[in-house]
C-alpha positions as CSV (number, residue, x, y, z in Angstrom):
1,X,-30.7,11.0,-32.7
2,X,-31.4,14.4,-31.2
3,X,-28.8,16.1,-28.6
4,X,-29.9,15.6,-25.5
5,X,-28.4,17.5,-21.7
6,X,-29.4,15.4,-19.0
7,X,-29.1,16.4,-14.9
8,X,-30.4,15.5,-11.4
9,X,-31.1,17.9,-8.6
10,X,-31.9,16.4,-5.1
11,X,-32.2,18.0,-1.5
12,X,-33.9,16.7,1.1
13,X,-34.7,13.3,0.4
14,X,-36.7,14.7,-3.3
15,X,-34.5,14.2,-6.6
16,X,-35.6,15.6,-10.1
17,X,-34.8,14.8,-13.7
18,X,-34.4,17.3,-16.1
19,X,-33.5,16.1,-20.1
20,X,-33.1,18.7,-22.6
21,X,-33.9,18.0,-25.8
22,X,-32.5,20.1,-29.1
23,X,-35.2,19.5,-31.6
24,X,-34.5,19.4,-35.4
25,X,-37.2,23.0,-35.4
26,X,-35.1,25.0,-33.9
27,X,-37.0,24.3,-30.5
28,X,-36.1,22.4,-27.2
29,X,-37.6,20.5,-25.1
30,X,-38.1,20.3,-21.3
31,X,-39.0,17.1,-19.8
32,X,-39.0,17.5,-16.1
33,X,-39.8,14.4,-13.5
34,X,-39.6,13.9,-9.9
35,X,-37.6,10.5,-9.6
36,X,-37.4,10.2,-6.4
37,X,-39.5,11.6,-2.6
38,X,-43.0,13.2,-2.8
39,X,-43.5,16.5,-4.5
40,X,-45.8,19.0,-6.9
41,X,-43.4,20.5,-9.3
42,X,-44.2,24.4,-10.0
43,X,-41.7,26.2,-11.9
44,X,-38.6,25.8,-13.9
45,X,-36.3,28.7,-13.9
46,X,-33.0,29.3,-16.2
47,X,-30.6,31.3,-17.5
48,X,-29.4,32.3,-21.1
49,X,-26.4,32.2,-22.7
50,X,-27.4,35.2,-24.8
51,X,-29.9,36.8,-22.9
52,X,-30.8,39.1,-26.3
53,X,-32.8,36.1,-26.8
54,X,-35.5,36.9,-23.9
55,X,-37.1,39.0,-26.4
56,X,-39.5,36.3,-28.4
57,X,-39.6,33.4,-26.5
58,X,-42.3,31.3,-26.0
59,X,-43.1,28.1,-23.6
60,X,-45.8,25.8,-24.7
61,X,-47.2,22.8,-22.6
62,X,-50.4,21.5,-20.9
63,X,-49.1,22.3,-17.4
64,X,-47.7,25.4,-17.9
65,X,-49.8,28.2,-16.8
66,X,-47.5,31.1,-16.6
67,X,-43.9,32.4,-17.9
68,X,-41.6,35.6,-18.1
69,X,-38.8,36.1,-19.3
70,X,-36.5,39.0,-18.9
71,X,-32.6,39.4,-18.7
72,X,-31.7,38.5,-15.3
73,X,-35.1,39.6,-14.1
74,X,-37.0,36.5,-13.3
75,X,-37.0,35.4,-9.4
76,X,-41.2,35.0,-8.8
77,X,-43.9,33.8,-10.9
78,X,-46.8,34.4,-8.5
79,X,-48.7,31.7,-6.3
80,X,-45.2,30.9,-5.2
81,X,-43.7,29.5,-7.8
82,X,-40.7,31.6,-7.3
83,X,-36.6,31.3,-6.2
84,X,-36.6,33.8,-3.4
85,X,-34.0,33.2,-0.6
86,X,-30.5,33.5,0.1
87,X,-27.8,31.5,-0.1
88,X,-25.8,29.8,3.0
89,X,-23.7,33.3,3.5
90,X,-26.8,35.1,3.6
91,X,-26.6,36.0,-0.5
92,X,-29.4,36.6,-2.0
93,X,-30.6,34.5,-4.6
94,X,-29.5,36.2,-8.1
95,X,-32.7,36.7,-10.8
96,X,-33.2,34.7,-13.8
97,X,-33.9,35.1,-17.3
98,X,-36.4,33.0,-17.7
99,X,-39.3,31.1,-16.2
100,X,-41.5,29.0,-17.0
101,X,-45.0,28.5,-13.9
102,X,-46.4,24.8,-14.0
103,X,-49.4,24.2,-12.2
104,X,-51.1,25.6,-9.3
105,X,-50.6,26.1,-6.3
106,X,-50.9,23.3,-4.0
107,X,-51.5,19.1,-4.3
108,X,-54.7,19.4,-6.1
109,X,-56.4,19.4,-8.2
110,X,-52.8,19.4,-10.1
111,X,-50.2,17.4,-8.4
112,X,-47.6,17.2,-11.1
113,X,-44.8,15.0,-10.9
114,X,-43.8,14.6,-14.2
115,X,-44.4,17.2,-17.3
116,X,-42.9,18.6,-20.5
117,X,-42.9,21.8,-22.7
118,X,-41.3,23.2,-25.5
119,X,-39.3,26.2,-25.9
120,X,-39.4,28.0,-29.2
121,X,-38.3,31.7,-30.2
122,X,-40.5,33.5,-32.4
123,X,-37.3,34.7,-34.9
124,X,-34.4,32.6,-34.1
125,X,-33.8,28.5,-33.5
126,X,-32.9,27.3,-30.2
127,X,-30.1,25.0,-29.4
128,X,-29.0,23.9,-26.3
129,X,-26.1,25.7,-26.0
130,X,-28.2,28.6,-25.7
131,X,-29.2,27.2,-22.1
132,X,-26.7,28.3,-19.1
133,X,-26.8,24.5,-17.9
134,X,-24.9,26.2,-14.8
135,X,-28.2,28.5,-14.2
136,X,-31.2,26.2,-13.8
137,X,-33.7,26.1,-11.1
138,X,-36.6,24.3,-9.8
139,X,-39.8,25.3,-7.5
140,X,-41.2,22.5,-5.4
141,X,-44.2,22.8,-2.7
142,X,-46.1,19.9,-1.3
143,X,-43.3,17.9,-0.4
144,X,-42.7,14.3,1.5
145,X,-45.8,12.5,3.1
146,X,-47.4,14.8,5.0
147,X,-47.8,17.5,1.6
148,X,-46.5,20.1,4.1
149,X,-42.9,20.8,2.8
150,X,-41.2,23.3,-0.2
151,X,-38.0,22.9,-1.9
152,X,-36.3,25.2,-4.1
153,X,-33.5,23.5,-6.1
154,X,-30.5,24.7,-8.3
155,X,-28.2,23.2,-10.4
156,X,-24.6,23.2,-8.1
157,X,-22.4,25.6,-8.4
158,X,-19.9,24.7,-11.3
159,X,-16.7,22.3,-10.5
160,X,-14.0,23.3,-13.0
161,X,-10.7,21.8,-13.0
162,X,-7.9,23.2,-15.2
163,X,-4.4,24.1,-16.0
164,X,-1.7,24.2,-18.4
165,X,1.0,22.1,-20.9
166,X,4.5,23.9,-20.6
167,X,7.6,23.7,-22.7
168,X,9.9,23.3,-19.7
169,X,12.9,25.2,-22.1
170,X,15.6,25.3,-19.3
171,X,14.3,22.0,-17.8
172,X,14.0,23.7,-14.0
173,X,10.3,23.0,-13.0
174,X,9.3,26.3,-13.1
175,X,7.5,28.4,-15.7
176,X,9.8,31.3,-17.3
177,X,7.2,33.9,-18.4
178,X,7.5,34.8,-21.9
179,X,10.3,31.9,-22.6
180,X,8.5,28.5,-21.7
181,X,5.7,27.8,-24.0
182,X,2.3,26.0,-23.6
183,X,2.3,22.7,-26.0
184,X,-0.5,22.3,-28.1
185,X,-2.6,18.6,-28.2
186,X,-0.8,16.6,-25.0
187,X,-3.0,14.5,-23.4
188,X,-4.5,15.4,-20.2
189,X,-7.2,12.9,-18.1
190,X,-9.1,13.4,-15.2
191,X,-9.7,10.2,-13.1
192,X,-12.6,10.1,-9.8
193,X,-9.9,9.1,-7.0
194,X,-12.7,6.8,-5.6
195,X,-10.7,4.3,-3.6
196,X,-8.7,6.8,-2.7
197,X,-4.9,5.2,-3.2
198,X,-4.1,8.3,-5.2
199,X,-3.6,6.2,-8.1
200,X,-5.2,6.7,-11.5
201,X,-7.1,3.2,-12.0
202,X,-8.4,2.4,-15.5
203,X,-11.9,2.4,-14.0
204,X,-11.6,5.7,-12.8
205,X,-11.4,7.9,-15.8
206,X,-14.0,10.5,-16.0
207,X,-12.4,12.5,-18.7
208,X,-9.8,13.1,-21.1
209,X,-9.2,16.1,-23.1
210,X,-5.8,17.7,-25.1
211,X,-4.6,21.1,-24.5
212,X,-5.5,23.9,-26.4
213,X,-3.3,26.2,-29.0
214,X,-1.6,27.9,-25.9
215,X,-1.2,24.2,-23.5
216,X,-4.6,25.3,-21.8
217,X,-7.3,22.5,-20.8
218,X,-10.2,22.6,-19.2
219,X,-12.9,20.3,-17.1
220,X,-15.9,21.5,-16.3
221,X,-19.5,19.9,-15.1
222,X,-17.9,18.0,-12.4
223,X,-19.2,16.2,-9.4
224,X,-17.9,16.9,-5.8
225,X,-14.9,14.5,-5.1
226,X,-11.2,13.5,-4.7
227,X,-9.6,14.0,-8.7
228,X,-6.1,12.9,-9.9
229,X,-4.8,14.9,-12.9
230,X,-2.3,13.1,-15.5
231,X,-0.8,14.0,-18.0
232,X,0.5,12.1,-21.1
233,X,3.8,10.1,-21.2
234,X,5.3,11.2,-24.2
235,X,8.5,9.5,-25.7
236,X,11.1,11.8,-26.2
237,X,10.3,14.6,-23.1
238,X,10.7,14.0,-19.7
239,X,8.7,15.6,-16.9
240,X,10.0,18.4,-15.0
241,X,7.0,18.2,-12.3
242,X,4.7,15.4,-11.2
243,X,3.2,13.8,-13.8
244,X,-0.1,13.2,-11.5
245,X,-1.5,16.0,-9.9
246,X,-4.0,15.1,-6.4
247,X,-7.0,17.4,-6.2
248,X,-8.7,16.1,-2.7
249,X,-12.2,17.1,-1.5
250,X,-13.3,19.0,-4.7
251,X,-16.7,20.6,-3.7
252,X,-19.7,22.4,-5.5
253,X,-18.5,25.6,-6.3
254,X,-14.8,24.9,-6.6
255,X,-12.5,26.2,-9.4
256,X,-8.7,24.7,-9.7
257,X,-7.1,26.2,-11.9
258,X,-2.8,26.2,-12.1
259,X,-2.6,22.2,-12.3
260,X,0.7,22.9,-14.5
261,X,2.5,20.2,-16.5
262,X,6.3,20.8,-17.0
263,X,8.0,18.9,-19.6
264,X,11.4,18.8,-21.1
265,X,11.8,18.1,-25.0
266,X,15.0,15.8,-24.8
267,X,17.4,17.2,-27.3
268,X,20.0,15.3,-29.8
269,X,23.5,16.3,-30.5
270,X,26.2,15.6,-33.3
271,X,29.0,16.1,-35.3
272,X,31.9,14.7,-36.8
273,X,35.8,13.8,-35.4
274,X,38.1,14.5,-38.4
275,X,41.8,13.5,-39.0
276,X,43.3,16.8,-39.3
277,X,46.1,16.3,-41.7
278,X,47.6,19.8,-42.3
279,X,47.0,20.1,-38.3
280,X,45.1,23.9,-39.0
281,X,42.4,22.8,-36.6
282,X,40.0,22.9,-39.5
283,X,38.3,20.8,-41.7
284,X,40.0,21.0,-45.4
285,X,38.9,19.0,-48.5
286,X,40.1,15.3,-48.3
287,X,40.4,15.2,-44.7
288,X,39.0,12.4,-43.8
289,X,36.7,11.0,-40.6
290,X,38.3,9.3,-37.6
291,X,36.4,6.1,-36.3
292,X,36.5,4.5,-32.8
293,X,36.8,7.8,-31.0
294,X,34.7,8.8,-27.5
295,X,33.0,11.5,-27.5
296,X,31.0,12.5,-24.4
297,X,28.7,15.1,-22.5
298,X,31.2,15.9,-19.4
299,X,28.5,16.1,-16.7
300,X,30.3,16.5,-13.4
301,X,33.0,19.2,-15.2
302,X,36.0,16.9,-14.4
303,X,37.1,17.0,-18.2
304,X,37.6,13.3,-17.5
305,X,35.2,11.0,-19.3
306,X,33.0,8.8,-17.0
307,X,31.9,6.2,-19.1
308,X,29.3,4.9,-16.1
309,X,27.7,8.5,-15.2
310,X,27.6,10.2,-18.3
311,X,26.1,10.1,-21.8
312,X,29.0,8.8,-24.6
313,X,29.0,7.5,-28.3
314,X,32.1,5.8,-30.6
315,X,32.2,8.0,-33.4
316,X,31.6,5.9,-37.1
317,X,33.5,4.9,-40.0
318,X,33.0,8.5,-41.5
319,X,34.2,10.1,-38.0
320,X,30.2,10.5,-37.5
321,X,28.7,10.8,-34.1
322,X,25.9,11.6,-32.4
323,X,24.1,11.3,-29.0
324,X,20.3,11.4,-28.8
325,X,17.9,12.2,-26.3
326,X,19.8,14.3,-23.9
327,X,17.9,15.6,-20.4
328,X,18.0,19.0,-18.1
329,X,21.4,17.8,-16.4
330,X,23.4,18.3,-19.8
331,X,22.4,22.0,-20.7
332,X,25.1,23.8,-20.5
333,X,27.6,21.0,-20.5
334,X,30.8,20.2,-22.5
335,X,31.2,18.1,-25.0
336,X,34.8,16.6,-25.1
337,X,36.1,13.9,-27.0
338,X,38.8,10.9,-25.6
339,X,41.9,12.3,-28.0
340,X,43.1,8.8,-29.2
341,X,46.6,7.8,-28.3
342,X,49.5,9.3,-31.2
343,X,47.2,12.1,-31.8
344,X,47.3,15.9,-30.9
345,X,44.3,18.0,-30.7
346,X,44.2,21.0,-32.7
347,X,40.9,22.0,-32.9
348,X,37.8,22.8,-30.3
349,X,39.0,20.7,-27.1
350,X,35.1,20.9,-26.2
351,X,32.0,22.2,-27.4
352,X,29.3,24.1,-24.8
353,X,25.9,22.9,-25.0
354,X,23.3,25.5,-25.2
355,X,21.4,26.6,-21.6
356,X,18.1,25.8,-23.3
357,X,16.4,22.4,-24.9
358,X,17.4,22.5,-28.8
359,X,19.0,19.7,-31.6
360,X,22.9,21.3,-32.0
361,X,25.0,19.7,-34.8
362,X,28.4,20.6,-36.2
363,X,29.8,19.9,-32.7
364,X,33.1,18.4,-34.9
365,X,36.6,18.0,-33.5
366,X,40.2,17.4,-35.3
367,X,43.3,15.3,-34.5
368,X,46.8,15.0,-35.9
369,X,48.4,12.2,-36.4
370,X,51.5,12.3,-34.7
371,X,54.8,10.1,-36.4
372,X,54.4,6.8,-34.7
373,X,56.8,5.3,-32.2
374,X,59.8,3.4,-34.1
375,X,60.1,1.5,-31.4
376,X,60.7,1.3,-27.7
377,X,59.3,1.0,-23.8
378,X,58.2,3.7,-21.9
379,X,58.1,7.5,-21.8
380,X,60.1,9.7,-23.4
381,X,62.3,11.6,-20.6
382,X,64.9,14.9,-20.8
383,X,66.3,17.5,-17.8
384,X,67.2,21.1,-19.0
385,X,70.8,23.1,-19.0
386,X,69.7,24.7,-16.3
387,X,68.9,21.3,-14.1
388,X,72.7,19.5,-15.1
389,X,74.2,23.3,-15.1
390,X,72.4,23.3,-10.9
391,X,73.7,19.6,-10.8
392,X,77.5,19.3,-12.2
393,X,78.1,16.2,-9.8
394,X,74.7,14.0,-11.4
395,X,76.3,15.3,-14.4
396,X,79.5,13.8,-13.8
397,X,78.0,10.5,-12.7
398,X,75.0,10.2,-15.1
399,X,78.3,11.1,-18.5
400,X,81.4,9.6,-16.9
401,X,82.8,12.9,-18.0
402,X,84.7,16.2,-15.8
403,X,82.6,19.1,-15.9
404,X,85.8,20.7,-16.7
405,X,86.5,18.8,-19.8
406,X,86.2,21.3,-23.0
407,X,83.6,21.3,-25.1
408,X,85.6,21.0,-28.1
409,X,87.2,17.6,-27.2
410,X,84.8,16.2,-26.3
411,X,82.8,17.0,-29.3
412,X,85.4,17.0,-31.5
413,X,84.9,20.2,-32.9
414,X,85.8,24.0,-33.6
415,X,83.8,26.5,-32.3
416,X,83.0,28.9,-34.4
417,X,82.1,32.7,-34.3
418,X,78.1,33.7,-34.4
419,X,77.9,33.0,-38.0
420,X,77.5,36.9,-38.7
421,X,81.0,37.4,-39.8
422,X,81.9,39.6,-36.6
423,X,83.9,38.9,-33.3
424,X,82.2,36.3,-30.9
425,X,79.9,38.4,-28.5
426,X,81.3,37.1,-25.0
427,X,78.4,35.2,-23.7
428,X,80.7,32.0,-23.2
429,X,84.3,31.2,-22.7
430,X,86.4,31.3,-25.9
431,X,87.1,27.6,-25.1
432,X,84.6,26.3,-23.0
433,X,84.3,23.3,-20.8
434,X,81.0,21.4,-20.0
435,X,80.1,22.9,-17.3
436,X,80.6,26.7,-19.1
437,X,78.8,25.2,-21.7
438,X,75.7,24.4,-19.7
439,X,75.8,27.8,-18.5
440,X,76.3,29.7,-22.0
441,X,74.0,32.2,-22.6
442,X,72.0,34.1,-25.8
443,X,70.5,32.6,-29.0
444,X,72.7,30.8,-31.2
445,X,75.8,29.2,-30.8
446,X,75.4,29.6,-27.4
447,X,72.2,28.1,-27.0
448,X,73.4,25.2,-29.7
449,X,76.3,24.7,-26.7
450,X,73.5,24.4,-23.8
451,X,71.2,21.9,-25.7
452,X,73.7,19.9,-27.0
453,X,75.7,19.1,-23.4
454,X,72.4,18.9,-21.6
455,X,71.3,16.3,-25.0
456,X,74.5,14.7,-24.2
457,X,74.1,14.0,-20.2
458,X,70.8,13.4,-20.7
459,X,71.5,10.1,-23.7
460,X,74.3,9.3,-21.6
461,X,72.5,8.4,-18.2
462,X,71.1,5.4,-17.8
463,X,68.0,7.2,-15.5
464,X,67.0,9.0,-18.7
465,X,64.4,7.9,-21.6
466,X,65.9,9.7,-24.0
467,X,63.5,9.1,-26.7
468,X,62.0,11.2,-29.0
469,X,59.4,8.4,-30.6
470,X,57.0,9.0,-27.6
471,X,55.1,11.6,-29.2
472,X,52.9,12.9,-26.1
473,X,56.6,13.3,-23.9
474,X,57.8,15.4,-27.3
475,X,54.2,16.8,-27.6
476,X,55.2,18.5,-24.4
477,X,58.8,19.3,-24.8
478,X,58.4,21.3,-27.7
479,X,55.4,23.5,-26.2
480,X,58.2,24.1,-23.5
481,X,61.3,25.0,-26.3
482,X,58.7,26.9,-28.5
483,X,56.0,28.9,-26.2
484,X,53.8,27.8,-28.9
485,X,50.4,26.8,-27.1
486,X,48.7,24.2,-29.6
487,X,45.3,24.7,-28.3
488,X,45.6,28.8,-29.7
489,X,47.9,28.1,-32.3
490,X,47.4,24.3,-33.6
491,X,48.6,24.8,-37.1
492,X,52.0,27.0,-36.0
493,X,52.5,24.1,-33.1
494,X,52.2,20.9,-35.9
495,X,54.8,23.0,-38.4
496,X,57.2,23.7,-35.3
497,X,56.5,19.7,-34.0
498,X,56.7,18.0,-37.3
499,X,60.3,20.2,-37.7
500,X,61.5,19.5,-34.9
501,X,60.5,15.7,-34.9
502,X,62.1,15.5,-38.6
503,X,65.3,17.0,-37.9
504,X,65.6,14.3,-34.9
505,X,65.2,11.6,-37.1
506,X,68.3,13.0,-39.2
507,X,70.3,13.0,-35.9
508,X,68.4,9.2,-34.9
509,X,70.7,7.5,-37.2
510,X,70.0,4.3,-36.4
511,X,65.8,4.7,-36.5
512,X,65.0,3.2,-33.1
513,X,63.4,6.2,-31.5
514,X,66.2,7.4,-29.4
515,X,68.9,9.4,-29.1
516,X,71.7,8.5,-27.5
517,X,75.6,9.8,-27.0
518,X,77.2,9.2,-29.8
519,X,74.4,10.4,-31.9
520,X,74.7,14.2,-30.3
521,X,78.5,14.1,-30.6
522,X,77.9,13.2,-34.7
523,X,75.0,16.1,-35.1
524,X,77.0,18.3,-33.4
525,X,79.9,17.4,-36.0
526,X,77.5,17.3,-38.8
527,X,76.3,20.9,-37.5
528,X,80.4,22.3,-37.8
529,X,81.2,20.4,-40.8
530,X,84.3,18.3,-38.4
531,X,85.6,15.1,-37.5
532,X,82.9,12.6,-38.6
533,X,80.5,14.9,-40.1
534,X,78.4,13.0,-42.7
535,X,77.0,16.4,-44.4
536,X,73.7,15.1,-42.8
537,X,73.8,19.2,-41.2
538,X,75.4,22.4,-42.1
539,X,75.3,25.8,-39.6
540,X,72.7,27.5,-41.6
541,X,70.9,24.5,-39.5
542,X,72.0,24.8,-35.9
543,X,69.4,26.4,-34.7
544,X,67.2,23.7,-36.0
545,X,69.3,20.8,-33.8
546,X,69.4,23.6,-31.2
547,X,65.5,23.7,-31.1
548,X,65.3,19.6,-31.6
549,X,67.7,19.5,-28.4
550,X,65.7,21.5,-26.5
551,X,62.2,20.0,-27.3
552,X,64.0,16.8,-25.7
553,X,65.3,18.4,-22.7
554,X,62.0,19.9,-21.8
555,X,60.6,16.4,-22.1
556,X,58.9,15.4,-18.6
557,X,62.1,15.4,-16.1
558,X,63.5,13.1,-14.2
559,X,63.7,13.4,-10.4
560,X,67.2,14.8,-8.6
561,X,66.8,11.7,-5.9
562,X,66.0,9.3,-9.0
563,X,70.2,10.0,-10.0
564,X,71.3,9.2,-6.8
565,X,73.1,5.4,-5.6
């Protein structure tokens, strides 16, 4: 079947029908009819879309009795079949490039209402695209009843409606020149609004199209009227901007152009949660995945994890997680994880999500294992020297003991000199008592003296949870005794930890997770070799017990007023 461009003018009560027919010759033709009033049709006038074809073409027909045709130089044909005038603002009516004189002039003997001819070129075939369908004109005299009237009609003024598809990158609802991307083939359709509830009813479709290489579309050849604009509902994107655009009281003539659609591609994250057995913070051959782990996109920036408000996943067997199908709100974000209880974390504690929609993997996080608790209620509690030192009557009531009771009886031990082979630097009485114990100063022996009676007041009172099998309470106290921070140093913090929580399990003799007073008294014997000493310690190791003192004592304190009856 032949293509075929088919169109109605009407004004003043008098409509015409003009079909356009591309002919398998190379020719087209014109069949022109007055459907509707009284009038003698005179002339047909057009545009080109290449006006280099004016030059060799020809109209044939039985009621054509003139034509010209020159580039944008056809306005009157004679015998007034012409398009002179102006336009409402007083315009004047812009020439032609063709036209083609039917008839004569007026009702007889020729009243035409209805006629054809064919266009033909004398060197080139003709399609219809060659015909600016926007650019058509027709000459009418003897019109209505009385034969009296003239019309001169022309095609309307185009209605085009258009816009673009955007990559909303950033997810904000507005276009980021030279970042945020038209989207090539996304469904756009135009509906007729015309029950005018600004909703796009299946019967009101006029049109649907898909954007172009750069998220342009276009409708053109539009009838006056109220439009609605939507776009298509993609799965994984979410719109940025209205997803129906309201175009009211289109008119001949009008252009809209800017009917943008902003869309977000929802993005996926991953990664995996590894059991970090040397504690390095890094993943090292064998190290295998942790399962039943949170991880989560911290929305609000508490670092705490909302499980109702914000996007989470358990990670695998493997350690494997991943969350898919993340919106605007978590750009930018962290990424955290819910460190399981007896771990420490010693890699990333969070990842930062990129500004800008894009897949990001190898978001992974490590945990060590800390020792499990041997046994026990409750967390691990220890005051420093310097609190019993501030405090000699607590630490009277909490030990039983005189402040001024020497250290050496009540340890049962020798103090000896700094283990250097020289004179005792006089940091500390020659014979100390508690309380000039608490207050020793300087490494060594005299900080062995201050973590020791501080161990002992502390595993003497009954207000104290001296134990060392809460790992988190130790996790603490040995940040505190080693100004190691495990979150810039997670490998140096496990070595110091794990020595530390080793050397108290020497001094734990009986394996229950606390350490109590006649455990320090028997380390600090093992430590100078006296009464009791089981060879469980030598000196070459006081610093050691010294250290694994203080980690206890700078365990979460207990409260002055918490001592008091």
């Amino acid at each position: 079947m032949p293509a075929t461009k088919s169109f109605e003018l009407d004004f003043g009560g008098v409509t015409v029908r003009v079909t356009i027919t591309d002919n398998a010759d190379g020719t087209l033709t014109f069949d022109v009819a007055v459907t509707e009033g009284i009038a003698d049709l005179r002339g047909l006038f057009f545009d080109l879309t290449d006006e280099s074809l004016t030059s060799g073409l020809i109209a044939t027909g039985s009621d054509v009795t003139d034509q010209q045709f020159a580039a944008d130089a056809v306005l009157d044909l004679g015998d007034g079949a012409n398009m002179n005038g102006s336009d409402a603002e007083g315009n004047p009516t812009p020439a032609f490039d063709g036209g083609v004189e039917i008839g004569t002039s007026g009702a007889s003997p020729d009243d035409i209402q209805s006629t054809s001819f064919t266009l033909s070129h004398t060197t080139e075939d003709l399609t219809l695209d060659d015909i600016d369908i926007a650019r058509i004109g027709i000459r009418l005299t003897s019109v209505g009843d009385s034969r009296e009237g003239s019309l001169k009609l022309q095609v309307p003024p185009v209605i085009e409606i258009g816009g673009q598809k955007i990559n909303d990158l950033d997810g904000d609802g507005v276009i980021d020149a030279g970042v945020d991307l038209g989207i090539e083939g996304w469904g756009i359709s135009l509906y007729l609004d015309e029950d005018g509830d600004g909703e796009a009813d299946a019967g009101e479709i006029v049109a649907s199209t898909t954007t172009d290489a750069d998220g342009f579309y276009l409708f053109t050849d539009l009838n006056p009227g109220d439009y609605l604009v939507v776009e298509e509902d993609r799965s994984g994107w979410t719109a940025t901007t209205p997803m129906l655009i309201e175009l009211d009281g289109i008119t001949s003539g009008d252009t809209s152009f800017g009917n943008d659609f902003l869309n977000f591609d929802l993005f996926d994250i991953s990664g995996t949660k590894y059991s970090d057995a040397n504690g390095n913070g890094a993943f090292d051959t064998g190290e295998q995945g942790l399962a039943g782990v949170t991880i989560y996109v911290d929305l609000n920036g508490n670092d705490v994890f909302d499980s109702a408000d914000e996007p989470w996943t358990v990670t695998g067997s493997n350690g494997i997680w991943s969350i898919t199908d993340l919106g605007p709100d978590a750009l930018g974000m962290d990424v955290r994880e819910v460190v399981p209880s007896g771990y420490l974390q010693t890699g990333a504690e969070s990842h930062t999500l990129a500004s800008t929609s894009q897949d990001q993997s190898g978001l992974d996080f490590f945990n060590f294992k800390l020792p499990d608790d041997p046994g026990g209620e409750g967390e691990g509690r220890g005051n420093t020297p310097g609190f019993w030192k501030n405090h000699i009557a607590i630490f009277e009531q909490e030990t039983g003991r005189s402040g001024d009771d020497l250290y050496e009886d009540v340890f049962g031990v020798e103090l000896k000199f700094d283990g250097k082979g020289g004179e005792r630097k006089q940091k500390y009485p020659d014979d100390p008592s508690l309380a000039e114990a608490l207050a020793a100063k300087g490494g060594g022996e005299g900080a062995l003296l201050r973590a020791s009676t501080a161990a002992l007041a502390n595993a003497a009172s009954d207000d104290v949870n001296y134990k060392y099998g809460d790992s988190d309470s130790l996790v603490i106290g040995v940040g505190e005794a080693t100004g190691i921070d495990p979150d810039s140093d997670p490998a140096a913090f496990v070595a110091a930890f794990m020595n530390i929580f080793e050397t108290l399990e020497l001094i734990d003799r009986d394996d229950d997770g606390f350490v109590d007073e006649g455990e320090v008294i028997l380390a600090m014997q093992d430590v100078y070799d006296d009464i009791g000493a089981d060879d469980a310690f030598d000196f070459g190791d006081a610093n050691d017990v010294a250290k694994a003192f203080d980690a206890m004592n700078n365990m979460p304190s207990v409260e002055t007023a918490d001592f008091l009856v």
